[in-house]
N, C-alpha and C positions, 0 to 999 in steps of 0.2 A: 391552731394552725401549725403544719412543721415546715421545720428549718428547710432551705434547701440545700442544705450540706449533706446531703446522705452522699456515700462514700456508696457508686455502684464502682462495676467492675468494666473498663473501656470494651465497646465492641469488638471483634475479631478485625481483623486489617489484614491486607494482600501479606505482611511479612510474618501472620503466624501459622497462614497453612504453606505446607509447600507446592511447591508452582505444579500444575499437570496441563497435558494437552490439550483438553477443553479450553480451560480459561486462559491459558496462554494464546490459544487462537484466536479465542473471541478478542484478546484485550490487543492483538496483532489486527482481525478484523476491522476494528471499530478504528485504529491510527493509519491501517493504510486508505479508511472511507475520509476520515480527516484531512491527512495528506495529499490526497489524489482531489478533496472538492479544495485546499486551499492553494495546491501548483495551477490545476485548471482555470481558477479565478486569476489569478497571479500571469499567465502565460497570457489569457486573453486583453488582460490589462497590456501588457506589453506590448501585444500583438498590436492592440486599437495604436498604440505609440505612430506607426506606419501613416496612420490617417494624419496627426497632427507634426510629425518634422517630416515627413514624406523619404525619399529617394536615400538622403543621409542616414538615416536609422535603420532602414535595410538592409544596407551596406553594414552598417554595423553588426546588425544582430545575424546575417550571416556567416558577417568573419568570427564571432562568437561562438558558434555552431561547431568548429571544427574543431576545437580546444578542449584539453584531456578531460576536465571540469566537467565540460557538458557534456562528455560522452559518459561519463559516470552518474551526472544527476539522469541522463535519459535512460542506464542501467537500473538505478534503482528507482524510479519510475514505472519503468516496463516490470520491476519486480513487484510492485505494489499492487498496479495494473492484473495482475496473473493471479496473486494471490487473492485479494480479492475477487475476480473475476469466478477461479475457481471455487473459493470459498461462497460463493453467492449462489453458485450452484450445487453447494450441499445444502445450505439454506434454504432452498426452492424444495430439494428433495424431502427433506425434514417437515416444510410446510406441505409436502405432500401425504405426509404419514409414514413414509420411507425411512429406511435405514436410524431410527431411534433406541435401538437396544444400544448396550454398553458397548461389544464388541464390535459392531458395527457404524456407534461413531468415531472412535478409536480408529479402525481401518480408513472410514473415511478423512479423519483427520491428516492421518499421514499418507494417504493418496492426494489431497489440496497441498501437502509441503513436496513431494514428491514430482510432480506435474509442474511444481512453480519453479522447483530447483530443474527440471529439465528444458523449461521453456527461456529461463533464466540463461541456462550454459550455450544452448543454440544461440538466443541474443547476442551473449557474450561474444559466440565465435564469430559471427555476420558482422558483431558490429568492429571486434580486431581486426576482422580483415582487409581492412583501408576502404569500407564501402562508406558513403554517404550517408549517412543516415536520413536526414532530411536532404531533401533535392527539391530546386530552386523551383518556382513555380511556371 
């Protein structure tokens, strides 16, 4: 029987190759799918809040609403939202048979960062500009 001391050599890990756009997407992908199912969980928990103190907690989580805090978690939200959004539709294209060459996921990668950073800057500007974001029901 042998020992179980054999002396292998540790697998490869995220810090010996260097980072590329592929898997930097996919590993962006897969946090903003994380992040977007655990705020939606989180928001509707809060939301159901309404049912049990009623009329006082409204009032509160409105006056909430309008504080620089939340106008930045609803920024990178919306960022998340885009990127994946977009990103799920290279996904779709890919399970379609589309766009799988080297050069052409490449392209599409930086059309999903590209499309989010523009969707992102519009945001931005709608939402500096003293508009509402959420308006009252």
């Amino acid at each position: 029987m042998q020992s179980n001391n054999i002396q292998r050599p540790l697998s490869p890990h995220l810090t010996i190759y260097q980072p590329q756009l592929t898997s930097v997407l996919s590993i962006v992908h897969r946090g903003t799918g994380a992040m977007l199912a655990a705020f939606y969980i989180g928001y509707f928990m809060w939301d159901d809040l309404n049912w049990v103190f009623g009329l006082q907690h409204n009032v509160f989580v409105r006056s909430c609403i309008r504080s620089k805090f939340v106008i930045f978690i609803q920024l990178l939200i919306f960022a998340a939202r885009s990127y994946h959004f977009f990103n799920g539709i290279r996904h779709f294209l890919w399970d379609s048979g589309l766009f799988l060459d080297l050069s052409a996921v490449y392209s599409t990668g930086w059309t999903v960062v590209t499309f989010t950073a523009i969707l992102v800057v519009v945001f931005f500007q709608f939402v500096n500009g003293s508009v509402p974001v959420f308006r009252g029901l």
